[in-house]
C-alpha positions as CSV (number, residue, x, y, z in Angstrom):
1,X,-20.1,-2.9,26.1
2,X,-23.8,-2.7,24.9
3,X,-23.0,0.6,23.0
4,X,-20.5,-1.6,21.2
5,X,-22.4,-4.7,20.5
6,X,-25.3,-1.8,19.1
7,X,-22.9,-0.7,16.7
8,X,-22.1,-3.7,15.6
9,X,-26.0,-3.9,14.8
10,X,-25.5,-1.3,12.4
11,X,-25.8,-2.0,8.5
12,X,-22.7,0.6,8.2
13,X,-20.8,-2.1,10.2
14,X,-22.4,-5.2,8.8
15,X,-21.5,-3.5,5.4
16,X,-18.6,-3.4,6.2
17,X,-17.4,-6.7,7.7
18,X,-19.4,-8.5,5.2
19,X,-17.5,-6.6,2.4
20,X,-13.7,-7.2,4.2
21,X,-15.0,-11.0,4.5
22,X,-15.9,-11.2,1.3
23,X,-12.5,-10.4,0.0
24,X,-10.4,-11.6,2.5
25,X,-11.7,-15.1,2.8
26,X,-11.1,-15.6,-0.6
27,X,-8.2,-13.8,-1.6
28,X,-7.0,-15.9,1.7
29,X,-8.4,-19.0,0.9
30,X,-6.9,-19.1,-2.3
31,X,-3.4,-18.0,-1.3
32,X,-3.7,-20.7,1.1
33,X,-4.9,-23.3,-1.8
34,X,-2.0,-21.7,-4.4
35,X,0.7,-22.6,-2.1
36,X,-0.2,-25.6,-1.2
37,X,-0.8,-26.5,-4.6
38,X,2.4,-25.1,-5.5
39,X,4.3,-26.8,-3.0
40,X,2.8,-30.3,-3.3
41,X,3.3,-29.9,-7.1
42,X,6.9,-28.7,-6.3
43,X,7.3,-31.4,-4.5
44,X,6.6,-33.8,-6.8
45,X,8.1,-32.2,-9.9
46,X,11.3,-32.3,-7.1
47,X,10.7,-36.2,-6.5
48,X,10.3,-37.1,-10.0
49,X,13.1,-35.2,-11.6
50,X,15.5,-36.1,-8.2
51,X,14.5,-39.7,-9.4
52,X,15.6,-39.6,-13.0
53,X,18.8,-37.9,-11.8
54,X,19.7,-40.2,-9.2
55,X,18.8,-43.2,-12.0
56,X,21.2,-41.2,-14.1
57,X,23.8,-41.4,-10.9
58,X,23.2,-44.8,-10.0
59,X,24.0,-45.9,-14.0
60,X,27.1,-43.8,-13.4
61,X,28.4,-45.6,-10.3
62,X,27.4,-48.7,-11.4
63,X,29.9,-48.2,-14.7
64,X,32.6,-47.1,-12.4
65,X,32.1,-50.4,-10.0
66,X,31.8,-52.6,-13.5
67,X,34.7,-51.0,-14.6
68,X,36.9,-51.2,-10.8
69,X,35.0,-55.2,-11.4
70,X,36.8,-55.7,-15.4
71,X,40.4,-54.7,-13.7
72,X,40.2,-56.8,-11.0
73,X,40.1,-59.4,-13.6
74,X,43.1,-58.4,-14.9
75,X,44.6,-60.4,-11.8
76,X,44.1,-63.9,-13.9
77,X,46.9,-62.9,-16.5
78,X,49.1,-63.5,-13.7
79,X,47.3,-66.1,-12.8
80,X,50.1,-68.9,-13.2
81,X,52.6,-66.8,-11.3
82,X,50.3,-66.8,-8.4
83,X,49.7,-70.5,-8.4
84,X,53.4,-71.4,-8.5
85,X,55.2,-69.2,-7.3
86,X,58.2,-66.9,-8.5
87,X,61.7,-65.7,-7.6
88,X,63.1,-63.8,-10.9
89,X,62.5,-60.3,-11.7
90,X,61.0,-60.6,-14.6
91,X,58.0,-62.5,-12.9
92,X,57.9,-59.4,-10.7
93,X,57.6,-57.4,-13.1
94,X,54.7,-59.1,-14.7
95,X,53.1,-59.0,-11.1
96,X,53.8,-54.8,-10.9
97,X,52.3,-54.3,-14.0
98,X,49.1,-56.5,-13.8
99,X,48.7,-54.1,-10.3
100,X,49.7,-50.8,-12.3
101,X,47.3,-51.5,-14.7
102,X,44.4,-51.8,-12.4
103,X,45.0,-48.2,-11.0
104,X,44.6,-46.7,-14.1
105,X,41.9,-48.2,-15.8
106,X,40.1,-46.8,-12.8
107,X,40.6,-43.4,-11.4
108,X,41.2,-42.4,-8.2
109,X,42.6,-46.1,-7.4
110,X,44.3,-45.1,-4.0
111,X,45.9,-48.5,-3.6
112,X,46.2,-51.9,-4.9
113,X,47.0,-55.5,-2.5
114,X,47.7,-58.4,-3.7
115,X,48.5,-61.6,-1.1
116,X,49.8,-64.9,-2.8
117,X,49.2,-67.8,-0.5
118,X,52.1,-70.3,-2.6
119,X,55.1,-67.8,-1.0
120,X,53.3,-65.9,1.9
121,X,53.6,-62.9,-0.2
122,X,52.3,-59.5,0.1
123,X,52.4,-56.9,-2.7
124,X,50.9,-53.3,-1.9
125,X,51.0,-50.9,-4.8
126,X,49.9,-47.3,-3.5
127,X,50.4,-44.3,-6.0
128,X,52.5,-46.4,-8.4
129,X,55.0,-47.4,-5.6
130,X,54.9,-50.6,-5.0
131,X,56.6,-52.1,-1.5
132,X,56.5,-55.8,-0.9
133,X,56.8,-58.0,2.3
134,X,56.8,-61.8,2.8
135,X,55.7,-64.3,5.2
136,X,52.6,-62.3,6.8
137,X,49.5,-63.2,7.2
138,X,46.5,-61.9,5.2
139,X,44.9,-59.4,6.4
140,X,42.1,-59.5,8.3
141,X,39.8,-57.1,5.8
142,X,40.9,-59.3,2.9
143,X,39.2,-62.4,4.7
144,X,35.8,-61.3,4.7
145,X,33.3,-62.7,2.1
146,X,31.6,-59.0,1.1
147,X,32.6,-58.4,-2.3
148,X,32.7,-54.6,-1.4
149,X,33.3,-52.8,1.9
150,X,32.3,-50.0,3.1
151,X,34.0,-46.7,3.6
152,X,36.9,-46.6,5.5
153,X,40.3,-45.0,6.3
154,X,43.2,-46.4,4.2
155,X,45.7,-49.0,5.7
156,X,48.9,-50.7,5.0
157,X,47.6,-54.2,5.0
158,X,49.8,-55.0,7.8
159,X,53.1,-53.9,5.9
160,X,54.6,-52.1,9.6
161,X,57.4,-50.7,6.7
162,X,54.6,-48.0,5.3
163,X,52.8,-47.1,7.8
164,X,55.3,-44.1,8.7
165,X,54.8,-42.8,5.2
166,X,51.4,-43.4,4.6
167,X,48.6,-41.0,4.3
168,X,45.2,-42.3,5.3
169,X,42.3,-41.7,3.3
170,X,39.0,-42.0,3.2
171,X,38.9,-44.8,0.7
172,X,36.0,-47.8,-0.4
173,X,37.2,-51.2,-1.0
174,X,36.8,-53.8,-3.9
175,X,37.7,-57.6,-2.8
176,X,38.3,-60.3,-4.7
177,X,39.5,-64.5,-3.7
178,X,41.7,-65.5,-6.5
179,X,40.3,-68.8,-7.6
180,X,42.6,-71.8,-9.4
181,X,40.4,-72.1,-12.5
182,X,38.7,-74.1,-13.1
183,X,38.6,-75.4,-9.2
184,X,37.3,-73.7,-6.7
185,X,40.9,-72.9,-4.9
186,X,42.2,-70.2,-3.2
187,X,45.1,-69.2,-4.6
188,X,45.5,-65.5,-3.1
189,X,43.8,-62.4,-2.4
190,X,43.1,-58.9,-4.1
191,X,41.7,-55.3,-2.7
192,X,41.5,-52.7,-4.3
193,X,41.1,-49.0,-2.4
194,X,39.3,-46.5,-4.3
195,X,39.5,-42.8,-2.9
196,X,36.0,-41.6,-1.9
197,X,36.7,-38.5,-4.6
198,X,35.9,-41.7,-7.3
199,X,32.3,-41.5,-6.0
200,X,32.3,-37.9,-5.0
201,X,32.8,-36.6,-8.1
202,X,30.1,-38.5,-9.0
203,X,27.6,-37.6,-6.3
204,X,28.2,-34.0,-6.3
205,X,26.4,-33.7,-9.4
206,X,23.3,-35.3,-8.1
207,X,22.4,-32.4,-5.3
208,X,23.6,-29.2,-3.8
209,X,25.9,-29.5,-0.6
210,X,25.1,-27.1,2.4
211,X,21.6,-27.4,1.4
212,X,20.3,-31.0,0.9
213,X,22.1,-34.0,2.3
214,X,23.3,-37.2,0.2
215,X,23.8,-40.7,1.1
216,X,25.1,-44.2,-0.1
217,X,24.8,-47.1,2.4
218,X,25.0,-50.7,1.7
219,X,22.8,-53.6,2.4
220,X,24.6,-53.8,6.0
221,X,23.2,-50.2,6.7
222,X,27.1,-49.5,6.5
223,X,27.9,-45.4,5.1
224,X,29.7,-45.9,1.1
225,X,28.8,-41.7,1.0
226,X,28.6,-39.1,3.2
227,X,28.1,-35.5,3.7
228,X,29.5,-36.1,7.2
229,X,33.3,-38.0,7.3
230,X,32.8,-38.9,10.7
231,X,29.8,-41.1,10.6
232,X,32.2,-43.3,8.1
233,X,33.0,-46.9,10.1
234,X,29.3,-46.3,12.3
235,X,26.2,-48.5,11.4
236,X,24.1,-45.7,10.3
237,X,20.8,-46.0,12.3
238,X,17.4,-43.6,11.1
239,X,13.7,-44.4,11.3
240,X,13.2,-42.4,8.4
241,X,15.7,-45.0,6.4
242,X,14.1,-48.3,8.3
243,X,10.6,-47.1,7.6
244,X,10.9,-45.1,4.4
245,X,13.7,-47.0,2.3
246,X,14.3,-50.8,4.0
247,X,11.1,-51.3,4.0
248,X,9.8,-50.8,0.3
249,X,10.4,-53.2,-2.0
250,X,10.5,-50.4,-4.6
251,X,13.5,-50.1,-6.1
252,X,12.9,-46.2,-6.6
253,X,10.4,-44.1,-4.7
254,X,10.4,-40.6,-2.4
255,X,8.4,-39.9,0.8
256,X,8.1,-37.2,3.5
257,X,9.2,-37.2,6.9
258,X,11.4,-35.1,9.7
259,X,10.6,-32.2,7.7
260,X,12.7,-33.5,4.6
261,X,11.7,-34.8,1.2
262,X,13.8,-38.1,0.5
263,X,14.3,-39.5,-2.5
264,X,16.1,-42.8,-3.5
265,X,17.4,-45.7,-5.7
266,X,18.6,-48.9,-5.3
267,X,21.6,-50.6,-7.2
268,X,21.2,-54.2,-6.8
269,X,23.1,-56.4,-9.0
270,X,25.8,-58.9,-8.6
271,X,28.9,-56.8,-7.5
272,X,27.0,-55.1,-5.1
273,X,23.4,-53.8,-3.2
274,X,24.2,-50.1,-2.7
275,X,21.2,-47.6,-2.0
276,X,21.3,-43.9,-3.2
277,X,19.2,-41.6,-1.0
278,X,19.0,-38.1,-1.5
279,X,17.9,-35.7,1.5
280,X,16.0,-32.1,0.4
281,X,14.6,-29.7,3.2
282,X,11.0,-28.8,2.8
283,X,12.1,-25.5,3.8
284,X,14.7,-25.5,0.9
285,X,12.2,-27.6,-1.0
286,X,9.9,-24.6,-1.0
287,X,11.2,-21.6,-0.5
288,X,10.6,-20.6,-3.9
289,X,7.1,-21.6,-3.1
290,X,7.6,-19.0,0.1
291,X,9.1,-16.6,-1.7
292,X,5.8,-16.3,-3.8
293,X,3.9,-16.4,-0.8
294,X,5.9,-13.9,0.9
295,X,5.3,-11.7,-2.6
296,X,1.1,-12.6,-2.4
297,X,1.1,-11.3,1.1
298,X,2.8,-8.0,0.2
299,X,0.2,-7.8,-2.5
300,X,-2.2,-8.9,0.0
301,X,-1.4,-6.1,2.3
302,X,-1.7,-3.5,-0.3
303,X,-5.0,-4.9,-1.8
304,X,-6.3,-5.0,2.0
305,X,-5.4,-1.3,2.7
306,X,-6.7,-0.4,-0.9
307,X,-10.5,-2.9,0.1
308,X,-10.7,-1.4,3.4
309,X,-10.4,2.1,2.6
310,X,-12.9,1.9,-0.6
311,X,-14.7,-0.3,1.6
312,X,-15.1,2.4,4.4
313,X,-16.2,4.9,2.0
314,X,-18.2,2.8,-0.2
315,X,-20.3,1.5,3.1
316,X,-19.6,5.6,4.4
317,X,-21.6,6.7,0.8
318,X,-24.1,4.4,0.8
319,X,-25.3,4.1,5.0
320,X,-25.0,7.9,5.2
321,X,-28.0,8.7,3.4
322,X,-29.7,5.9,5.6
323,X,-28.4,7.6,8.9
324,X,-29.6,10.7,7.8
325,X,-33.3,9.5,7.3
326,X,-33.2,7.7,10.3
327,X,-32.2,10.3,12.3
328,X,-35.0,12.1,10.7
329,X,-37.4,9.5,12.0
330,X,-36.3,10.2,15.0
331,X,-36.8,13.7,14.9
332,X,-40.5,12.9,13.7
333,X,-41.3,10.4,16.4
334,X,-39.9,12.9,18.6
335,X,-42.6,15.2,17.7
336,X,-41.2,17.6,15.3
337,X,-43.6,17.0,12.1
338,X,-41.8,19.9,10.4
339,X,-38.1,19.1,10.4
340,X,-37.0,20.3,7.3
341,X,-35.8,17.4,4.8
342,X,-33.5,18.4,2.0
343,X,-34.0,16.6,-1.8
344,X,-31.6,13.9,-2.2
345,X,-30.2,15.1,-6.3
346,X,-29.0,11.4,-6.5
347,X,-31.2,8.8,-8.7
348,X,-30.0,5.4,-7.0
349,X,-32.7,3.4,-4.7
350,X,-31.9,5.0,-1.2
351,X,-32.2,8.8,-2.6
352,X,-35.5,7.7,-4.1
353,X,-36.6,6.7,-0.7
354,X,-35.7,9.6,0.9
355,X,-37.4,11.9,-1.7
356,X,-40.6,9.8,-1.5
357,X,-40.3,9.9,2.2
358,X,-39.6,13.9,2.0
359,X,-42.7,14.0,0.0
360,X,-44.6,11.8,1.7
361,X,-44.0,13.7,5.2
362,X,-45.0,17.0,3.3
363,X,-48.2,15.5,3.0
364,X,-48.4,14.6,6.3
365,X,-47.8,18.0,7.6
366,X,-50.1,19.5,5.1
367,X,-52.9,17.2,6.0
368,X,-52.1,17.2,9.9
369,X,-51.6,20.7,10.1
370,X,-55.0,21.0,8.0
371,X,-57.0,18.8,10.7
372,X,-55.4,20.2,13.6
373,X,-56.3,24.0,12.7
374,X,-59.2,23.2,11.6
375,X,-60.1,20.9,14.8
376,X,-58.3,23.9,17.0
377,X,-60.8,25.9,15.4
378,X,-64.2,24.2,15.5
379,X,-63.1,23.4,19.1
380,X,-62.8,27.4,20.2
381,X,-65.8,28.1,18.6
382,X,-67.8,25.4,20.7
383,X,-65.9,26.9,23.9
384,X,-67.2,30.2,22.7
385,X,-70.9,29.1,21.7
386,X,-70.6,26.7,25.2
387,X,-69.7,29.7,27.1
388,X,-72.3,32.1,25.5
389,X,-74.7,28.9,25.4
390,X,-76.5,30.3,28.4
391,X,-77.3,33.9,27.0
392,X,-78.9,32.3,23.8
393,X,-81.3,30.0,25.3
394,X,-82.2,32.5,28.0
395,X,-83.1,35.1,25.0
396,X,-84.9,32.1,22.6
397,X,-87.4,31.2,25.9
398,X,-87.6,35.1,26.0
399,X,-88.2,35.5,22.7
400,X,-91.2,32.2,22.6
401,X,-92.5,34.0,25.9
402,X,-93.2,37.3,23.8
403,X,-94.4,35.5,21.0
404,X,-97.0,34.2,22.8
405,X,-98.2,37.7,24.1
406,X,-98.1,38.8,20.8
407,X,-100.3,35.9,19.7
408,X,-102.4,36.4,23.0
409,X,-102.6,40.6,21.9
410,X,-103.8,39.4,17.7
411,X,-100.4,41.0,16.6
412,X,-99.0,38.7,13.8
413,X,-96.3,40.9,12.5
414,X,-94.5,41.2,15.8
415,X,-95.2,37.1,16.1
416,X,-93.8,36.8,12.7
417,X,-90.6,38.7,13.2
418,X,-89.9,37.0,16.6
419,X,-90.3,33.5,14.7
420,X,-87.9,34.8,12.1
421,X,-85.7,35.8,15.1
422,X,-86.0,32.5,16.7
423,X,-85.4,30.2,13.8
424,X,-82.2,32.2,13.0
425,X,-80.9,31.1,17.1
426,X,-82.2,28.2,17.0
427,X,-79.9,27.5,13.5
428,X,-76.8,29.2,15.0
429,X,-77.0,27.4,18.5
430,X,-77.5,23.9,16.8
431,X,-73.6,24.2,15.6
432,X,-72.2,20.5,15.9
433,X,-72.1,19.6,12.1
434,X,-69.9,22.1,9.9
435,X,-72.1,21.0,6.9
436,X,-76.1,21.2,6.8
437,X,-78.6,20.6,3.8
438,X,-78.8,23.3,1.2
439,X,-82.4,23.4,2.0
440,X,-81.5,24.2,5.5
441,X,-78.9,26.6,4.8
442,X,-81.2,28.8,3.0
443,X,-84.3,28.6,5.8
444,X,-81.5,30.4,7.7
445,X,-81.0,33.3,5.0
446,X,-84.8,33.1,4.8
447,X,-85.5,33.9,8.0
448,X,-82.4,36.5,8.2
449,X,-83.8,38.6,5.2
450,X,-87.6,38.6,6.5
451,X,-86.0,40.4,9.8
452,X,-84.1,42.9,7.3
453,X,-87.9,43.3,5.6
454,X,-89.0,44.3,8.7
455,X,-86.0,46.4,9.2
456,X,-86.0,48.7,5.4
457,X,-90.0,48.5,5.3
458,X,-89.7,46.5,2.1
459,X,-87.7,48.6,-0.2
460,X,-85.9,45.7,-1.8
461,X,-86.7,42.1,-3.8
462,X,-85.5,38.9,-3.1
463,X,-85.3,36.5,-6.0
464,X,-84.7,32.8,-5.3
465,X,-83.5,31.0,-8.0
466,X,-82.8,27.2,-6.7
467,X,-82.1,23.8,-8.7
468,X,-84.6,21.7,-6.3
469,X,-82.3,18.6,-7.1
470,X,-79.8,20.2,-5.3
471,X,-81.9,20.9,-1.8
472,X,-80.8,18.0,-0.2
473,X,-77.0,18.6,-1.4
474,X,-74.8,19.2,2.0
475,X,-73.5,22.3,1.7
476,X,-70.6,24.1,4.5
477,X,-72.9,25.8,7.4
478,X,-73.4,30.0,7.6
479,X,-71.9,30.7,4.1
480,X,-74.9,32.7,2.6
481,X,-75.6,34.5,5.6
482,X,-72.6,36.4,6.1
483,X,-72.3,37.2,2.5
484,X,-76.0,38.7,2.3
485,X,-75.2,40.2,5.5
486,X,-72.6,42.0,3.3
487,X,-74.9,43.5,1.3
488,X,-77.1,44.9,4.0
489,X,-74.0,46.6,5.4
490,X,-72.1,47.8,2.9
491,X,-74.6,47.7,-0.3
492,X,-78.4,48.7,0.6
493,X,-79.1,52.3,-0.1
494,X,-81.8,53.5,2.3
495,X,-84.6,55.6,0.9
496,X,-84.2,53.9,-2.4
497,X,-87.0,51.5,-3.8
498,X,-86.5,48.6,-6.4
499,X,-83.4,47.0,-5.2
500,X,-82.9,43.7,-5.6
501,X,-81.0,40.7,-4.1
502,X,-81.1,37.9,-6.5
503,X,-79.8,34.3,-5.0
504,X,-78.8,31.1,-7.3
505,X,-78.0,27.9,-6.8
506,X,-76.9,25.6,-9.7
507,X,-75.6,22.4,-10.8
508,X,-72.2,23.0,-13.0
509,X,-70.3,20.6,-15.0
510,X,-67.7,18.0,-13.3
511,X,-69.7,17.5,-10.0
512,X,-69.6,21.1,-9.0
513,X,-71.8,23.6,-7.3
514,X,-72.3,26.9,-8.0
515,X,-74.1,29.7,-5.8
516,X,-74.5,33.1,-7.1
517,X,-75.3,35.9,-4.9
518,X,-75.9,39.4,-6.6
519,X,-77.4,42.7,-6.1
520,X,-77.8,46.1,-7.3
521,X,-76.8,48.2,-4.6
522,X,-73.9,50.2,-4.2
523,X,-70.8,48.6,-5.8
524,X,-67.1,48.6,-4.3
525,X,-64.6,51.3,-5.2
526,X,-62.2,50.1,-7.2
527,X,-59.4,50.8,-4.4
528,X,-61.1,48.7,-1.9
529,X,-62.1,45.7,-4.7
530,X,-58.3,45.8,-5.2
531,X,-57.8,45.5,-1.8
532,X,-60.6,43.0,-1.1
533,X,-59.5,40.8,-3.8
534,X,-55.8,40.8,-2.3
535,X,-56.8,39.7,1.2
536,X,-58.7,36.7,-0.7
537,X,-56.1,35.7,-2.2
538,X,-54.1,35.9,0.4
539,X,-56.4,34.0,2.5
540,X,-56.1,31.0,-0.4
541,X,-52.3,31.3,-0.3
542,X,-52.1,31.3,4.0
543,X,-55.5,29.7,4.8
544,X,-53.5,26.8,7.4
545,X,-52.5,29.6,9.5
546,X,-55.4,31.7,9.5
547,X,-58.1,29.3,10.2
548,X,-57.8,29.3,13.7
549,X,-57.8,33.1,14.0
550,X,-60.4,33.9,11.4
551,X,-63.2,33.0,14.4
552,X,-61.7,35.4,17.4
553,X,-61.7,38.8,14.3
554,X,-65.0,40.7,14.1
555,X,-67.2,41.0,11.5
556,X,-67.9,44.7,10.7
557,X,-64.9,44.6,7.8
558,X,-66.5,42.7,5.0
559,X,-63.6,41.1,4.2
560,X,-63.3,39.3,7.1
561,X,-66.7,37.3,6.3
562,X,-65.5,36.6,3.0
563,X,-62.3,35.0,4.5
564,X,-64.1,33.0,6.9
565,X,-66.3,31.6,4.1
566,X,-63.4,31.5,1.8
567,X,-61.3,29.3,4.7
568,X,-63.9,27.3,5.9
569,X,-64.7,26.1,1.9
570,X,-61.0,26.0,1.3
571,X,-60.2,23.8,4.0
572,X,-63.6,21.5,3.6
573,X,-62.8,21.0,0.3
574,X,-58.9,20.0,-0.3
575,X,-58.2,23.8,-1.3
576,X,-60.9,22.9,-4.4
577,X,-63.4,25.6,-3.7
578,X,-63.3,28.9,-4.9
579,X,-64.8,32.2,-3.8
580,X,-65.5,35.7,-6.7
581,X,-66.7,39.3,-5.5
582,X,-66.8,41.7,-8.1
583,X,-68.9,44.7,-9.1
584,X,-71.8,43.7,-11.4
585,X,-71.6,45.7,-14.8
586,X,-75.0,44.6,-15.6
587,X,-76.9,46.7,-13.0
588,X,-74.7,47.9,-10.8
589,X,-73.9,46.5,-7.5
590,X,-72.1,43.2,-6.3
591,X,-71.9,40.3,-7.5
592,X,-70.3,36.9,-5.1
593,X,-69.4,33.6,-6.9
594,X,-69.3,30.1,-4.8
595,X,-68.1,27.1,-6.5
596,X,-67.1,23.8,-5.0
597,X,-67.5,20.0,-5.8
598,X,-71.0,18.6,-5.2
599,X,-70.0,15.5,-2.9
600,X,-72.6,13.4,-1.1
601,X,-71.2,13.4,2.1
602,X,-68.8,15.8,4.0
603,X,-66.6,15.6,6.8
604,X,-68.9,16.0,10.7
605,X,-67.5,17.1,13.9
């Protein structure tokens, strides 16, 4: 578990979580925001244009009830008939007509009763048949005071005769009391049946059956129109209808609930209080709204596949070069200053930081491996002067105990010599700093070339040849010596007299220092100067890994005193210092060049 919460540290991981968030969020968020938007706006676009067209249905049933109302009326032509009664044909005939004519003017007029109170008689007129009986009562529909009823199956009107041959059908039922204008008296009765196709044919044009629902109830929460036949005859009882519809006072409105979109309109007028309400899905509502949806998530899928694999190599490209270097670090912390860092060819920000971090740990190694080599070898050669520390001071109180027999015996030449001797010990064992005064430096060669006096009974010269502003310069420790030492060795011819050794210090331009060490001895061979010049610059090229082995070599090959010197001012001096031998075409001889910056202060042990 803690290996999996680490990588979750990662910035690979962060990358790439942050970059899936970043793009599913939105693309989510706005899916989410388009369909509701779309589906609210569907909805409302549904409501309003469902609202024109059930105005537009409502109109239509409203002419067919005004027109079912205008042929009623038709009933007072015959109006004296019914008020006194008749017995001849011809008044029959009048009566059949005025009843024929009312089921055409309408269509789908099922049936037409008319009840005369003067004779008790009954007149039924279904599908242009007309069938009489006398002395029955009215019927008990005919005696209610509701102008219109509500859908029901068709009946005889109590004429027992028909009802063999009668076919019920669904039918809604326009009643009228026939009044003895001017009065107020009853003079008879009139319904008129009209099949439910009159309203059906109506209704079918205001919504989609199987799909969306339609109603038309009356005032008495009584069904006029149905999807459903067998809720005719049943109060119809919703909470949608008592919360939604009863109890607006709009007269056209729509509103949500159990899942359904309802939309209605009220005919209330006169003849009747009828309201339309039309019943839509939300499912069916928006399904083209899901069908989109269902399309934005297929092209949400693909865009997610297509995001999270660019996003995997995009965060793969750009944290890879970051792993790299870290694992790098680790290396380094690790210990291993010299793991090798390859160059980054890219130019964007995190190949920039590895190349500077590339270069910068190149100039770590160089300057760590430069201090430690150089430490590693300052510190063998105090082991080595520590161990042989013993030997030297035994042989310097030696040598002060002989000079002061020599003093006690008048012999100032053997005094002299053992002074020489003893400055030149004194100077070697006193080894802490690596850089001395100039002044210093050449006490040492002093001393070193009175013993050699002493040694070649004076057959050579020494010139000195110093810039006395320069005396107090700090200068690298034992870097004449082993060069005039050199000459001695290699370069004195014995037996010979005017040779000379000529040494000269001067200031050169751009704070350097220049020391020039020359004689006219025996030059190089051409072979060996080849040779000699090679191992120098070698030496330059490799000095890192020969400093600390440059101490342990002996010193009877003159090269090897020239690549001490040479490493020693090489690593003193960042690499800046240079170091010449050639043969001097002047007078023969050698001739050894020094030149390094003239700093004030230089680096102590």
């Amino acid at each position: 578990m803690g290996s999996v919460k680490l990588k979750f540290k990662t910035i690979r991981s962060k990358l790439i979580i942050f970059l899936l968030l970043a793009t599913i969020i939105p693309i989510s968020a706005t899916m989410l925001v388009s369909y509701h938007y779309t589906s609210e706006s569907l909805k409302k676009r549904m409501a309003t244009e469902n609202m024109n067209l059930l105005f537009q249905g409502a109109n239509n049933l409203s002419t067919l009830l005004d027109n079912l109302n205008r042929a009623s009326s038709n009933i007072y032509t015959i109006q004296s008939l019914i008020q006194g009664g008749y017995n001849d044909r011809y008044s029959e005939s009048r009566v059949y007509d005025a009843l024929l004519y009312m089921t055409s003017v309408v269509p789908d007029v099922y049936q037409v009763y008319l009840y005369e109170n003067k004779n008790n008689k009954a007149t039924l007129v279904t599908l242009n048949t007309p069938s009489r009986n006398y002395n029955i009562d009215v019927h008990p529909s005919t005696d209610s005071d509701e102008h219109l009823l509500p859908t029901h199956l068709s009946h005889t009107y109590g004429l027992t005769s028909l009802t063999a041959n009668h076919t019920a059908r669904h039918v809604f039922t326009l009643q009228n009391k026939i009044q003895k204008i001017p009065s107020t008296e009853v003079i008879g009765h009139l319904a008129i049946d009209v099949d439910i196709k009159a309203i059906t044919s109506i209704v079918h044009n205001l919504y989609n059956p199987g799909a969306e629902k339609f109603y038309i109830i009356d005032h008495n929460k009584q069904l006029i129109y149905s999807d459903d036949e067998t809720q005719y005859g049943q109060a119809f009882a919703s909470a949608w209808y008592d919360e939604g519809v009863q109890a607006n006072e709009q007269l056209q409105s729509y509103f949500e609930a159990e899942d359904s979109l309802f939309v209605y309109h009220k005919i209330k007028n006169n003849l009747t209080d009828w309201t339309l309400v039309k019943e839509i899905p939300i499912a069916y509502l928006t399904k083209e709204a899901k069908n989109a949806a269902a399309i934005n998530i297929l092209l949400l899928a693909i865009s997610l596949i297509t995001i999270i694999g660019a996003t995997m190599i995009i965060s793969i490209r750009l944290t890879m070069p970051i792993r790299q270097l870290s694992r790098y670090m680790s290396l380094i912390q690790s210990g291993q200053l010299d793991v090798a860092i390859p160059s980054v060819k890219s130019h964007d920000e995190i190949s920039n930081i590895i190349n500077r971090f590339r270069e910068m740990m190149n100039t770590i190694n160089n300057l760590v491996l430069r201090e430690y080599k150089l430490e590693l070898s300052s510190k063998n050669n105090q082991l080595k002067a520590m161990q042989a520390q013993i030997n030297p001071h035994f042989l310097n109180n030696t040598l002060q105990i002989i000079g002061t027999l020599a003093l006690e015996q008048n012999n100032m030449r053997i005094y002299k010599l053992l002074s020489s001797l003893a400055k030149m010990m004194k100077y070697s064992m006193h080894n802490n700093n690596k850089v001395v005064k100039l002044i210093d430096e050449l006490d040492h060669v002093k001393a070193y070339i009175e013993l050699q006096k002493e040694r070649y009974e004076n057959q050579f010269n020494v010139q000195f040849n110093i810039d006395e502003s320069l005396l107090s310069m700090p200068v690298p420790k034992l870097i004449l010596q082993p060069i005039v030492e050199n000459y001695f060795k290699h370069g004195f011819q014995r037996n010979t007299d005017n040779q000379q050794l000529s040494i000269q210090v001067s200031a050169l331009p751009a704070h350097t220092i220049c020391i020039k060490i020359s004689n006219n001895g025996l030059p190089i061979a051409p072979e060996k100067l080849e040779e000699l010049h090679q191992k120098l610059e070698y030496t330059a090229s490799n000095l890192l890994s020969l400093a600390e082995h440059d101490s342990d070599e002996p010193s009877s090959n003159p090269s090897i005193g020239l690549n001490n010197v040479l490493t020693r001012l090489k690593l003193l001096y960042d690499n800046k210092a240079t170091l010449d031998i050639d043969n001097n075409p002047e007078n023969k001889g050698t001739i050894v060049v020094i030149i390094f910056p003239a700093q004030v202060k230089l680096e102590r042990e």
